[in-house]
C-alpha positions in Angstrom: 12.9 160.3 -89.7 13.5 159.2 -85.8 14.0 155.5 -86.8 16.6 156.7 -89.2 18.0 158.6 -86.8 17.9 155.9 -84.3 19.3 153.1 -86.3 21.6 155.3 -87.6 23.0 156.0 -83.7 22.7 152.4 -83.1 25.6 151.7 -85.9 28.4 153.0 -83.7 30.3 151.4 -81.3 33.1 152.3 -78.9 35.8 149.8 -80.0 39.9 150.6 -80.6 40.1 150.8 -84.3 43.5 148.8 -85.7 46.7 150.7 -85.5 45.3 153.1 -83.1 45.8 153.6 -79.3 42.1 154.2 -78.0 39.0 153.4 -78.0 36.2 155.7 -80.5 33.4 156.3 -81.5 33.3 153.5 -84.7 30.9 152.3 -87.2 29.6 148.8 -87.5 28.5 149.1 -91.5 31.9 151.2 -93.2 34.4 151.6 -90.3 34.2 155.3 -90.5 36.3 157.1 -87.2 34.1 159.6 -85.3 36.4 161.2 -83.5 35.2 163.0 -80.3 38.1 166.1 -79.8 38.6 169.3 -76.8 36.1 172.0 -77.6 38.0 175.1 -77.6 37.0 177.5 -75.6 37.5 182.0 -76.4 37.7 184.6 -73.7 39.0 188.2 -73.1 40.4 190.0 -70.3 38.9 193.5 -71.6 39.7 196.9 -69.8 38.6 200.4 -70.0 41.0 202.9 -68.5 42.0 200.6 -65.2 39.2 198.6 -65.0 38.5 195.1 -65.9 35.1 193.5 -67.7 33.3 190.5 -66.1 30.3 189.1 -66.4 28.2 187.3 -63.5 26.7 184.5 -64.9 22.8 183.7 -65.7 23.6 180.0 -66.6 24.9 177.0 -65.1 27.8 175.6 -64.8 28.3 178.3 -61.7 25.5 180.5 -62.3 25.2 183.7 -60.4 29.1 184.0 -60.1 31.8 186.3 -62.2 33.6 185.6 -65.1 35.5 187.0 -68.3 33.2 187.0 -71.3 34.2 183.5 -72.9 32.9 180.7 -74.9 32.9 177.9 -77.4 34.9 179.1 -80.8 31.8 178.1 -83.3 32.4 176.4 -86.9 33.9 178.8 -89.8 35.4 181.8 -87.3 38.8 182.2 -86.0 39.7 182.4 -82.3 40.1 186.3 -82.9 36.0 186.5 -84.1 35.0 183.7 -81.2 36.5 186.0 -78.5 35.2 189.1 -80.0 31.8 187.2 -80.7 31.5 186.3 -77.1 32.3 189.7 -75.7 29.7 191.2 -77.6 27.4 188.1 -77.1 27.8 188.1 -73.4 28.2 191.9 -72.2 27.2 193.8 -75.9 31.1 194.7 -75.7 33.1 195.5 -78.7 36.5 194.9 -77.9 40.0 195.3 -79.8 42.0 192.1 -79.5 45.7 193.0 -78.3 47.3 189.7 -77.8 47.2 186.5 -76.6 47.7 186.1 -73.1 47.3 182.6 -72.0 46.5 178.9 -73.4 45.1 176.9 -70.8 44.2 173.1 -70.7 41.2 171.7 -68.8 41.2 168.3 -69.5 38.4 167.0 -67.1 36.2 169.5 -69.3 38.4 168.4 -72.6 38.6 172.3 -73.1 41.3 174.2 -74.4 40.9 177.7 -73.9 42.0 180.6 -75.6 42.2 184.1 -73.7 43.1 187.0 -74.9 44.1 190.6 -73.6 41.5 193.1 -75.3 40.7 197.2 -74.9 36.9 198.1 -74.8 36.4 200.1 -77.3 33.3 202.1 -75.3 32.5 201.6 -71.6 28.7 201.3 -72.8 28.2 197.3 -71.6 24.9 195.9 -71.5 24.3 191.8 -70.0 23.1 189.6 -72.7 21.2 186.5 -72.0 24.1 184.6 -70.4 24.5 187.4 -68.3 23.3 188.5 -65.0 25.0 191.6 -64.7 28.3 193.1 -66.1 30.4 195.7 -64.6 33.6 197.1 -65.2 36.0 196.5 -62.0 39.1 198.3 -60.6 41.5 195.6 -59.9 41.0 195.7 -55.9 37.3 195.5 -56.4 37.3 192.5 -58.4 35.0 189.7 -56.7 37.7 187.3 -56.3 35.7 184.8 -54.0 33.0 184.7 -56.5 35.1 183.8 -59.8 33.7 181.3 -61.2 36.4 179.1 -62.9 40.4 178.9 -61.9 40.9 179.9 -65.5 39.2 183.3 -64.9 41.6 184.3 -61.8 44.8 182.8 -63.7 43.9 184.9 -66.4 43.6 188.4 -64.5 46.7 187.8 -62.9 48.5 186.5 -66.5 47.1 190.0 -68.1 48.0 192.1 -65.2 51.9 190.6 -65.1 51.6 191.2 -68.9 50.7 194.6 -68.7 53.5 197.5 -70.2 55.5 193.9 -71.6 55.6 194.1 -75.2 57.6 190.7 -75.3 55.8 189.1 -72.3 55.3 185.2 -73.1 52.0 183.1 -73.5 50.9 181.8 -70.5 49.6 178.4 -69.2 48.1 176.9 -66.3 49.7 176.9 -63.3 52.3 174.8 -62.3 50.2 171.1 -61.3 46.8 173.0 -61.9 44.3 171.6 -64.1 41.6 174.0 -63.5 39.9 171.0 -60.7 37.6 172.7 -58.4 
């Protein structure tokens, strides 16, 4: 089964297929395309009363510091179950999804993330594997110089200029911002 696997890997090739504008991932035998796309990424800013849920992180990339319960969508779910998934997954949360709030692009990362605004449906949180810790924070206690990602502070800041706007827009990155850090 390895040697299948093996010679199976060594078919491919990184070549620019005709009448396209890059190089992929290509067979040698049939010509079959295997395309390598963003991985999408789902998040919530989720709040009880006034405060805000984040999770400090037990994994790496930037383990130990805070973030919004987020991950990769999965195959066969919608961004709505990925970013209620993860919120469960990462802090035993069960949110209700409100609205979008931002779309971000990190294209070092070739992510495309998702956020949305979200109410806890209980203040009972619990970390799950991923996390540390999780806490619920009132805004001026939120651990700004230990956010993890830029996408977790432009997000705080894109739900809390959202907040009481029923007609507020969907946000991006900042101006020039590509989430580098």
């Amino acid at each position: 089964m390895e040697r299948e696997k093996d010679r199976t890997a060594s078919n491919f090739e990184h070549r620019q297929p005709e009448g396209d504008n890059r190089r992929r991932l290509v067979c040698r035998d049939c010509g079959f395309i295997q395309y390598e796309n963003p991985k999408i990424v789902v998040g919530s800013v989720s709040q009880w009363q006034d405060r805000i849920l984040l999770c400090r992180r037990a994994i790496n990339p930037r383990q130990g510091y805070w973030t919004l319960p987020a991950g990769y969508l999965e195959l066969n779910e919608t961004s709505l179950q990925g970013a209620e998934r993860e919120a469960w997954e990462e802090a035993g949360a069960r949110i209700e999804i409100l609205r979008l709030i931002a779309v971000y692009n990190i294209p070092r990362l070739s992510q495309v993330q998702l956020i949305y605004g979200a109410r806890l449906l209980s203040a009972d949180v619990v970390a799950g594997p991923e996390s540390l810790e999780v806490g619920l924070f009132d805004w001026h206690d939120i651990p700004w110089r230990d956010l993890a990602f830029p996408s977790a502070r432009w997000a705080l800041g894109h739900y809390r200029d959202g907040l009481g706007k029923a007609d507020h827009p969907v946000q991006s990155n900042p101006p020039g911002d590509l989430g580098n850090y």
